[in-house]
PDB file of N, CA, C and O in Angstrom:
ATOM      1  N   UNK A   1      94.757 221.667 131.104  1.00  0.00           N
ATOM      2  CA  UNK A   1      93.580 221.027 130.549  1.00  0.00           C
ATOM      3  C   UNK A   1      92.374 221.839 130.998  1.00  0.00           C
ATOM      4  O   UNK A   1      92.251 222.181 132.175  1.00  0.00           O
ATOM      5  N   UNK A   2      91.545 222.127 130.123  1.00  0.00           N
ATOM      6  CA  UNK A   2      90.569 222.993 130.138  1.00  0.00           C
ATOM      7  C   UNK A   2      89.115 221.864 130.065  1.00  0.00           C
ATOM      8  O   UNK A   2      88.930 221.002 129.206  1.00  0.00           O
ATOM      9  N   UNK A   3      88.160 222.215 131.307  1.00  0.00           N
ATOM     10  CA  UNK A   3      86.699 221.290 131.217  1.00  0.00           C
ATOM     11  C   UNK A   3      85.704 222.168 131.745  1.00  0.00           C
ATOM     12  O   UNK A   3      85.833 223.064 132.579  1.00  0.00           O
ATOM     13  N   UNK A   4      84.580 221.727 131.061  1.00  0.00           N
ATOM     14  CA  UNK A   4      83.578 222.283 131.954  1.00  0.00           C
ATOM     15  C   UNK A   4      82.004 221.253 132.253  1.00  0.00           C
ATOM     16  O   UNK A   4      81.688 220.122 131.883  1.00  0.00           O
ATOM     17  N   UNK A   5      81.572 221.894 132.765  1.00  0.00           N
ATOM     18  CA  UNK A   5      80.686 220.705 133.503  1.00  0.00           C
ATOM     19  C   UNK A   5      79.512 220.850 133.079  1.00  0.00           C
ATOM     20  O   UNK A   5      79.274 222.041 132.879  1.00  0.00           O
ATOM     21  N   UNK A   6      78.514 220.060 132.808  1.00  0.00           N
ATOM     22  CA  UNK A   6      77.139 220.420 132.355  1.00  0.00           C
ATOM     23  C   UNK A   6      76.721 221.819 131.804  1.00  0.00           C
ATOM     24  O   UNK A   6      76.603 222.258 130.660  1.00  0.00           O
ATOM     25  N   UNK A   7      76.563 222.292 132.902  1.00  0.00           N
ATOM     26  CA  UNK A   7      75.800 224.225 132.856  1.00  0.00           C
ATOM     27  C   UNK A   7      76.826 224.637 132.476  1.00  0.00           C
ATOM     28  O   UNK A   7      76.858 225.682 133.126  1.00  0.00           O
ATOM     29  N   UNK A   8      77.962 224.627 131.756  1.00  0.00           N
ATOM     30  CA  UNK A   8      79.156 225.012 131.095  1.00  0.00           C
ATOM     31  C   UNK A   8      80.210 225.972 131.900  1.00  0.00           C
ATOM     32  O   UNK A   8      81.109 226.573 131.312  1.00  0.00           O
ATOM     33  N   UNK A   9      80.036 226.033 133.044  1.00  0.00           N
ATOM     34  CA  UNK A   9      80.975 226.519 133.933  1.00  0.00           C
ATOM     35  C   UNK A   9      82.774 226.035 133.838  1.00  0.00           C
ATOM     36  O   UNK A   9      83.118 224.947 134.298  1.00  0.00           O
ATOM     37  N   UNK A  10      83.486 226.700 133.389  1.00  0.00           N
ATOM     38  CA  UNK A  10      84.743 225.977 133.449  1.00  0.00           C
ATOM     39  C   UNK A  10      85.521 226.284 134.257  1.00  0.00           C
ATOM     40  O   UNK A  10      85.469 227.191 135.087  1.00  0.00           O
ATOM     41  N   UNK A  11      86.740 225.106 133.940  1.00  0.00           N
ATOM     42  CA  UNK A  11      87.441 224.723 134.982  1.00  0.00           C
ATOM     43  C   UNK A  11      88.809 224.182 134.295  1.00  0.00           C
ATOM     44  O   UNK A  11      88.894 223.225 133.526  1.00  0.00           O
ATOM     45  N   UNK A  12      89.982 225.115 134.804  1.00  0.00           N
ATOM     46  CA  UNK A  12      91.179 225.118 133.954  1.00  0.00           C
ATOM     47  C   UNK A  12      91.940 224.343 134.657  1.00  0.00           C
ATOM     48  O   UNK A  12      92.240 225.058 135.612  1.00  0.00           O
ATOM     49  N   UNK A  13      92.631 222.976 134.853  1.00  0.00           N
ATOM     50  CA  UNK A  13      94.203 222.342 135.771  1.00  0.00           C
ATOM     51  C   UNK A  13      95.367 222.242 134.945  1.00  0.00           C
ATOM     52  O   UNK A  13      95.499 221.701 133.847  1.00  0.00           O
ATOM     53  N   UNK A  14      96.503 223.092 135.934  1.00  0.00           N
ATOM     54  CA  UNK A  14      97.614 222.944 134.954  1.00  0.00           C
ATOM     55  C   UNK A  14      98.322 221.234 134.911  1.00  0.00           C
ATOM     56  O   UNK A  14      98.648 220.667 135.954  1.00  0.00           O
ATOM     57  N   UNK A  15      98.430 220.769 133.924  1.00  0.00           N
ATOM     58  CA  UNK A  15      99.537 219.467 134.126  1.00  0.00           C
ATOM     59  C   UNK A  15     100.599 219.226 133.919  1.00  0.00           C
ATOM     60  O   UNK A  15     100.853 219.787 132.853  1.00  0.00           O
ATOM     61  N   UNK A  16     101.811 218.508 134.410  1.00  0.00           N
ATOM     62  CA  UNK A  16     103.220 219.125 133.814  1.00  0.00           C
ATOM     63  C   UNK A  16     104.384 217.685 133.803  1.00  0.00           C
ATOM     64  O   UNK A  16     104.103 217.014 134.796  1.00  0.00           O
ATOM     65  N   UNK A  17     104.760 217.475 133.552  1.00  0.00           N
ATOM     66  CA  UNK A  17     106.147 216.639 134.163  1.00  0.00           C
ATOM     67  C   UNK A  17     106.775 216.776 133.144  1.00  0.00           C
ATOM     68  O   UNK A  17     106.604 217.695 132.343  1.00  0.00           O
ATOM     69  N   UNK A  18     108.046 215.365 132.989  1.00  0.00           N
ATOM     70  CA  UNK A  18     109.220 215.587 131.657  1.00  0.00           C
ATOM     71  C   UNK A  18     108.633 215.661 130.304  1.00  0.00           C
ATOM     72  O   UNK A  18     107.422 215.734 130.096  1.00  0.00           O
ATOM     73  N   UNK A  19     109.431 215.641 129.512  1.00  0.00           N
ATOM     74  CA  UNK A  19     109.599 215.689 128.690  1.00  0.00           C
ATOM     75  C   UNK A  19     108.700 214.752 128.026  1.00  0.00           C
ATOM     76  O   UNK A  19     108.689 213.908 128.923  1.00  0.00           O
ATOM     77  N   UNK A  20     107.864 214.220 127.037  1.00  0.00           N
ATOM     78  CA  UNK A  20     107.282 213.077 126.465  1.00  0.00           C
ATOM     79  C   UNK A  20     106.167 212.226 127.596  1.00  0.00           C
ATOM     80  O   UNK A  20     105.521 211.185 127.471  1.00  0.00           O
ATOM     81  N   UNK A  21     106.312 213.273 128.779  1.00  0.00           N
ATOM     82  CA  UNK A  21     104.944 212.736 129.889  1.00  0.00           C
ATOM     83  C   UNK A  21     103.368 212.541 129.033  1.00  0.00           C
ATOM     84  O   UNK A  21     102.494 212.190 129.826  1.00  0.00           O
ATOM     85  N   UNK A  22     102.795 212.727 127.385  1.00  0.00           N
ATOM     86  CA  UNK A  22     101.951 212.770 127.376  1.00  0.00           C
ATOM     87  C   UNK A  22     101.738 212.460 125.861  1.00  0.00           C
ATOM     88  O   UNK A  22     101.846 213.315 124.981  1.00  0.00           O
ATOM     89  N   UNK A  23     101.322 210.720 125.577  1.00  0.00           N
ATOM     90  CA  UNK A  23     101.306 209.974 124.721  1.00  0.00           C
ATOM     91  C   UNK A  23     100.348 210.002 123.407  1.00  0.00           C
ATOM     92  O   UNK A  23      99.151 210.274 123.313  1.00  0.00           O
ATOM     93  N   UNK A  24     100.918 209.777 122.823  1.00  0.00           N
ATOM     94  CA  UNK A  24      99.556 209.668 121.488  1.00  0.00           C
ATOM     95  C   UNK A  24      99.336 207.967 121.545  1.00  0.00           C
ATOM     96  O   UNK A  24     100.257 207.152 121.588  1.00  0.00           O
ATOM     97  N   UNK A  25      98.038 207.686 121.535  1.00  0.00           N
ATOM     98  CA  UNK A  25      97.742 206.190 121.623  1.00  0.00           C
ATOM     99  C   UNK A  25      97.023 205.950 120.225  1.00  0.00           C
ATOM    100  O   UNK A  25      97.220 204.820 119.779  1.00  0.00           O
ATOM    101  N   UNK A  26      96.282 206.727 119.494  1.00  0.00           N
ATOM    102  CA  UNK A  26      95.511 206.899 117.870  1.00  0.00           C
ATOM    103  C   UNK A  26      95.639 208.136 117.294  1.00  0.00           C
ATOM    104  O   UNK A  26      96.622 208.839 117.527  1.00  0.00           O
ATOM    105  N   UNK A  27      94.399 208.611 116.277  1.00  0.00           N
ATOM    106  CA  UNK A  27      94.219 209.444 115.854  1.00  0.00           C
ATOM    107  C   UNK A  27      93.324 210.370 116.472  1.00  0.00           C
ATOM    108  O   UNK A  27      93.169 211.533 116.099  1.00  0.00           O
ATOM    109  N   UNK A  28      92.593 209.679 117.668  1.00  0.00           N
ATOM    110  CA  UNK A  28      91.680 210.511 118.266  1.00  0.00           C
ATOM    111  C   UNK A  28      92.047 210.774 120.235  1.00  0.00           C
ATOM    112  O   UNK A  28      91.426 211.434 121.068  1.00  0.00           O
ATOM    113  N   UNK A  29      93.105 210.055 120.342  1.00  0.00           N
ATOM    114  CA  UNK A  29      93.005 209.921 121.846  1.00  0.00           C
ATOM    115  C   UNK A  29      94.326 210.205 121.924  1.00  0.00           C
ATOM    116  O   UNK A  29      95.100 209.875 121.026  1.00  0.00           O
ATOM    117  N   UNK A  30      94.789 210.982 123.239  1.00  0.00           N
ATOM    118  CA  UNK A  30      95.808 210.978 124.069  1.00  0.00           C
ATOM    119  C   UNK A  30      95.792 210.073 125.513  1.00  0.00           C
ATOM    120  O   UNK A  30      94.836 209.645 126.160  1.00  0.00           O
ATOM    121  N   UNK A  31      97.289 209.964 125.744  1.00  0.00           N
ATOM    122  CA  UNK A  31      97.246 209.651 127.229  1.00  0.00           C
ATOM    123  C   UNK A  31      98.044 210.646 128.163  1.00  0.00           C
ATOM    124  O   UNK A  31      99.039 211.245 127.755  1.00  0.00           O
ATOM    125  N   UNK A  32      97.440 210.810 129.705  1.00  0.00           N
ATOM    126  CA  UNK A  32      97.833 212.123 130.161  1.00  0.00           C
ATOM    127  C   UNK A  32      98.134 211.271 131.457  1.00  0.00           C
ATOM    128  O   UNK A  32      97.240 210.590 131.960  1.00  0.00           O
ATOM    129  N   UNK A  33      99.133 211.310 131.873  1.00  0.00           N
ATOM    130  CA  UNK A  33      99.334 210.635 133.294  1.00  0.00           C
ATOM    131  C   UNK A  33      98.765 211.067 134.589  1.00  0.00           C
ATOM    132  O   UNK A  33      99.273 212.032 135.161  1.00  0.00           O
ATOM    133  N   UNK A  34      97.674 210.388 135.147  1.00  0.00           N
ATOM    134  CA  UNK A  34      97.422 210.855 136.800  1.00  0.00           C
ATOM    135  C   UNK A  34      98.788 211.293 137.853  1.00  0.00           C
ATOM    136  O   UNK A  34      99.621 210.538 138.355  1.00  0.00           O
ATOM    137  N   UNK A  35      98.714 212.176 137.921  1.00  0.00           N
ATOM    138  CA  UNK A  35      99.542 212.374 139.113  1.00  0.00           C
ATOM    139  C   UNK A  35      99.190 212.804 140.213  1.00  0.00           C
ATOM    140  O   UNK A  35      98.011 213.145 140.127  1.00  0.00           O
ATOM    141  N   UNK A  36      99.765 213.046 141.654  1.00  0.00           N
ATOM    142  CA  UNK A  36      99.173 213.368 142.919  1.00  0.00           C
ATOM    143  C   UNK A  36      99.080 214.684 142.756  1.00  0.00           C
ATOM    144  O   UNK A  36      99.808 215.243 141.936  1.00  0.00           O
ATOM    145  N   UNK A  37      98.049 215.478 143.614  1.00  0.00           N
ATOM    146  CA  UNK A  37      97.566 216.793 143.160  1.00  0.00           C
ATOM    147  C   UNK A  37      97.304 217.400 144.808  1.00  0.00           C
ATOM    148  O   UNK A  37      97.890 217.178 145.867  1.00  0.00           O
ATOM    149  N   UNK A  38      96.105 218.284 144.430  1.00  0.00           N
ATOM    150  CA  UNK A  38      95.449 218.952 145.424  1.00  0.00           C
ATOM    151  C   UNK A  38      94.200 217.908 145.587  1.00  0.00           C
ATOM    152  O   UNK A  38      93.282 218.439 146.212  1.00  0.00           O
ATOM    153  N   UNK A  39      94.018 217.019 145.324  1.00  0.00           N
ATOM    154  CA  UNK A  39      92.894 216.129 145.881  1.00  0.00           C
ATOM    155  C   UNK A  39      91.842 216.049 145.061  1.00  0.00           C
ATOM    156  O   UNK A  39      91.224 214.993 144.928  1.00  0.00           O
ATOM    157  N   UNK A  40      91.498 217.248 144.368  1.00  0.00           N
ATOM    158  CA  UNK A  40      89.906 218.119 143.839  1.00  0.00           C
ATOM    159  C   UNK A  40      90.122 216.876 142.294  1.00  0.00           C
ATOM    160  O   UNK A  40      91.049 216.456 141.601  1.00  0.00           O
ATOM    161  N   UNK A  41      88.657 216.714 142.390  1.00  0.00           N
ATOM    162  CA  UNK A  41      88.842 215.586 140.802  1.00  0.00           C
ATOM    163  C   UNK A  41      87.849 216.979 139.829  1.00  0.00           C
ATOM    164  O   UNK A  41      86.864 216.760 139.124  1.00  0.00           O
ATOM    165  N   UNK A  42      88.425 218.207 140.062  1.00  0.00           N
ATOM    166  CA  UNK A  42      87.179 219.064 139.087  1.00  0.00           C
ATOM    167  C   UNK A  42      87.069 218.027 137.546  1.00  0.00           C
ATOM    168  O   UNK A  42      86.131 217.426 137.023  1.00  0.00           O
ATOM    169  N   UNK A  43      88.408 218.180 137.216  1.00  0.00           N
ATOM    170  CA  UNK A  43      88.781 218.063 135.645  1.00  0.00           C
ATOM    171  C   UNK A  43      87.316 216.300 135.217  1.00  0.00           C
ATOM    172  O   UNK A  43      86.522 216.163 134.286  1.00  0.00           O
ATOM    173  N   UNK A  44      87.668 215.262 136.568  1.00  0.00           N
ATOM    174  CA  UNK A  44      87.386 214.315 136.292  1.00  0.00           C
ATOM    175  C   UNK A  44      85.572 214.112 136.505  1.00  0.00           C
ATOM    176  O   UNK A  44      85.025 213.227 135.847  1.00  0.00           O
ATOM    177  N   UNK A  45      84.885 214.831 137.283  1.00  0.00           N
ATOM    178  CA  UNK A  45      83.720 215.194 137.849  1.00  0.00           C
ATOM    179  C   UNK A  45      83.144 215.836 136.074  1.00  0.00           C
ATOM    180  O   UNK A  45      82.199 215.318 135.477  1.00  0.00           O
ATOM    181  N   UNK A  46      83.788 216.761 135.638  1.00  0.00           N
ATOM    182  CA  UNK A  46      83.520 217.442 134.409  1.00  0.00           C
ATOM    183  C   UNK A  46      83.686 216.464 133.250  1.00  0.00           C
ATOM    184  O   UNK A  46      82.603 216.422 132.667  1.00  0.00           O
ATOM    185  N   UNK A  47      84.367 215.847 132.800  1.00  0.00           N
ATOM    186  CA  UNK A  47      84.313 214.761 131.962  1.00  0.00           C
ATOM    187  C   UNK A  47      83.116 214.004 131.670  1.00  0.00           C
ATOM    188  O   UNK A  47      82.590 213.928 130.560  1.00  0.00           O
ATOM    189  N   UNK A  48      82.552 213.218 133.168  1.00  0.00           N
ATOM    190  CA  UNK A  48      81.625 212.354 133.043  1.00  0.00           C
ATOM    191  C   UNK A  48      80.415 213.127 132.505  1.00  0.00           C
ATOM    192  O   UNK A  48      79.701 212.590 131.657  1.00  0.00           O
ATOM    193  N   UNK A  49      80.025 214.939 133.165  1.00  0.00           N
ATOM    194  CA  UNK A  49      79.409 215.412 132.852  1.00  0.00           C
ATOM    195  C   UNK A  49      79.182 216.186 130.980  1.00  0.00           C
ATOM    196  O   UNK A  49      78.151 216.564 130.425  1.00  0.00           O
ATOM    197  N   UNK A  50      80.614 216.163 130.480  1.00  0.00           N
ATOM    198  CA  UNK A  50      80.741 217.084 129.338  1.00  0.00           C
ATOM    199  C   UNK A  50      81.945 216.756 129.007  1.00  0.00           C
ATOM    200  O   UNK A  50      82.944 217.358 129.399  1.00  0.00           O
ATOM    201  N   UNK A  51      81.945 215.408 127.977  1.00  0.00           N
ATOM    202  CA  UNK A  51      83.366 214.555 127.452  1.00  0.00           C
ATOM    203  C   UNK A  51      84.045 215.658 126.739  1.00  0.00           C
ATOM    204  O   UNK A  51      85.053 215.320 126.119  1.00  0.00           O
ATOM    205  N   UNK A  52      83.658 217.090 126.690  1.00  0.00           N
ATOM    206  CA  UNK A  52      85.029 217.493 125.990  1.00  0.00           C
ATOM    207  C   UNK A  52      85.979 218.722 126.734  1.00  0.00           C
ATOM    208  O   UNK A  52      85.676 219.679 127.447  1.00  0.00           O
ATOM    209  N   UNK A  53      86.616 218.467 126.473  1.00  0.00           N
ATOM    210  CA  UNK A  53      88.299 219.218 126.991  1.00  0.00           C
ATOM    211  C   UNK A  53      88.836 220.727 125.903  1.00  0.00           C
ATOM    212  O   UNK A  53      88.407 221.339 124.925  1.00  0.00           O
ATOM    213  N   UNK A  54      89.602 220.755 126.509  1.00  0.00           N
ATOM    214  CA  UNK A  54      90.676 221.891 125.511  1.00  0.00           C
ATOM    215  C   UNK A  54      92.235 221.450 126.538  1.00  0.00           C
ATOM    216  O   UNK A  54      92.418 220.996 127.668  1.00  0.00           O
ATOM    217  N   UNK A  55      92.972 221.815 125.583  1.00  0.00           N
ATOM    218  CA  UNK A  55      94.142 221.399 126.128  1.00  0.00           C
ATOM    219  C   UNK A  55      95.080 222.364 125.335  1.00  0.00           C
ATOM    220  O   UNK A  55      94.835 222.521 124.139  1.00  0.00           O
ATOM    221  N   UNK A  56      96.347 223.158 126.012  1.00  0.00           N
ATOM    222  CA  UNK A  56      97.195 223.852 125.530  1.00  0.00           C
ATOM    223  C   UNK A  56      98.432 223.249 125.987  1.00  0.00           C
ATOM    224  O   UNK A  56      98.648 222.809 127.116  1.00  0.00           O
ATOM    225  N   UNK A  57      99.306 223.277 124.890  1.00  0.00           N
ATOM    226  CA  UNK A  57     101.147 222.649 125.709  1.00  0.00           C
ATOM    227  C   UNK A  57     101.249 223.965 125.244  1.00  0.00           C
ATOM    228  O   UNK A  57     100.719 224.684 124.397  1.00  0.00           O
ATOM    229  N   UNK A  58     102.618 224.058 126.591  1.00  0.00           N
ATOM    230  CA  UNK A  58     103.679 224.902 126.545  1.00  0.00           C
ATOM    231  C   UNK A  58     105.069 224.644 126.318  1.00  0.00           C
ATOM    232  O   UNK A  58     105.372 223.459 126.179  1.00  0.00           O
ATOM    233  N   UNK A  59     105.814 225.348 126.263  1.00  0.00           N
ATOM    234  CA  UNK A  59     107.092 224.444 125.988  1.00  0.00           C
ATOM    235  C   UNK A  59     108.407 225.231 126.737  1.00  0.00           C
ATOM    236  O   UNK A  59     109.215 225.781 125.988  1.00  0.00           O
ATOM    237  N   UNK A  60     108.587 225.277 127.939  1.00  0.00           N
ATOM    238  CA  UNK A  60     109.310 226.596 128.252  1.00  0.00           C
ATOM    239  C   UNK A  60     110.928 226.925 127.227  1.00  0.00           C
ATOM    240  O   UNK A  60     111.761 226.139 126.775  1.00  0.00           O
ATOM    241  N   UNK A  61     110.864 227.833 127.193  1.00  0.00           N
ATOM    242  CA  UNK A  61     112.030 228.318 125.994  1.00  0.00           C
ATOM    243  C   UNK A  61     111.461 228.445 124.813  1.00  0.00           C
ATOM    244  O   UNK A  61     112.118 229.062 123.976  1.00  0.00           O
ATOM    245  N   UNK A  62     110.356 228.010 124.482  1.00  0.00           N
ATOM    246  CA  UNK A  62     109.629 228.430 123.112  1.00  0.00           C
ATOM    247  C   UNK A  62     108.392 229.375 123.074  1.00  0.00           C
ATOM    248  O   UNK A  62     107.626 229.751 123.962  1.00  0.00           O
ATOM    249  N   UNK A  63     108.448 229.575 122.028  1.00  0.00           N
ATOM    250  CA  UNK A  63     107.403 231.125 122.070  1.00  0.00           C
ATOM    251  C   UNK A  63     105.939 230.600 121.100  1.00  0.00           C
ATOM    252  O   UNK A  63     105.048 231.400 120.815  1.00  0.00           O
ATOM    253  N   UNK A  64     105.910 228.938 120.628  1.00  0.00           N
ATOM    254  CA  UNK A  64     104.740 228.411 119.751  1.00  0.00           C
ATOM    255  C   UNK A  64     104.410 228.005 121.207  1.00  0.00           C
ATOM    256  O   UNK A  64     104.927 228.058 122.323  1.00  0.00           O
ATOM    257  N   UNK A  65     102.885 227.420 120.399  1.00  0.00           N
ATOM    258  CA  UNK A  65     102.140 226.756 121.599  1.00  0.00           C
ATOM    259  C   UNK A  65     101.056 225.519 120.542  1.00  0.00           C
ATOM    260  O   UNK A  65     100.593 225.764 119.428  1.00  0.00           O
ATOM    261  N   UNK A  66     100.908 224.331 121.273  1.00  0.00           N
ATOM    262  CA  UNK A  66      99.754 223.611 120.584  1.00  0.00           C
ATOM    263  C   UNK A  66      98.770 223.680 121.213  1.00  0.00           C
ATOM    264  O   UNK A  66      98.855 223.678 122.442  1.00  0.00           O
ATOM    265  N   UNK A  67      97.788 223.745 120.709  1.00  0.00           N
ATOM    266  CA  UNK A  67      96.485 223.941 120.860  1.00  0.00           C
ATOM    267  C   UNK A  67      95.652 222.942 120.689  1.00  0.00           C
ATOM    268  O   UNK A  67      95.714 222.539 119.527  1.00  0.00           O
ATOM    269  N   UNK A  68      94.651 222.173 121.546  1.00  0.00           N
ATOM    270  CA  UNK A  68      94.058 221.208 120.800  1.00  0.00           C
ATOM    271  C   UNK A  68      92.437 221.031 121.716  1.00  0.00           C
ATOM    272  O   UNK A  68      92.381 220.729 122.908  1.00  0.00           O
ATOM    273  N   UNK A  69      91.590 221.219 121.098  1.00  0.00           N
ATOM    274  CA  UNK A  69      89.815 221.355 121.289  1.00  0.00           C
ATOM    275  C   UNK A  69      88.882 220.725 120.432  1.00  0.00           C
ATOM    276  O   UNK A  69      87.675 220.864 120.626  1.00  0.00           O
TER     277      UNK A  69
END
């Protein structure tokens, strides 16, 4: 997940677990599960400042990728 903060400085966290860890709830929103980390809330500090994201899945064994900004 890709954020950046006001003065547009960014700030990339990788996120990962199984399979289907990361929900469609509409047409405009995902859900991404909190999990325990390194402590640092960059991603969440950047939000309040600059609601928008970029987000890339990977898929290991595949060579596509989704993209979504």
């Amino acid at each position: 997940i890709a954020s950046s903060d006001n003065e547009g400085r960014m700030d990339v966290s990788p996120k990962g677990d199984a399979p289907g860890f990361v929900k469609i709830l509409d047409d405009e929103t995902l859900a991404i599960p909190d999990r325990p980390g390194n402590q640092r809330f960059d991603t969440f500090c950047n939000l309040f400042q600059s609601p928008r994201i970029g987000l890339i899945f990977l898929i290991p064994g595949k060579r596509e990728t989704l993209r979504i900004g």
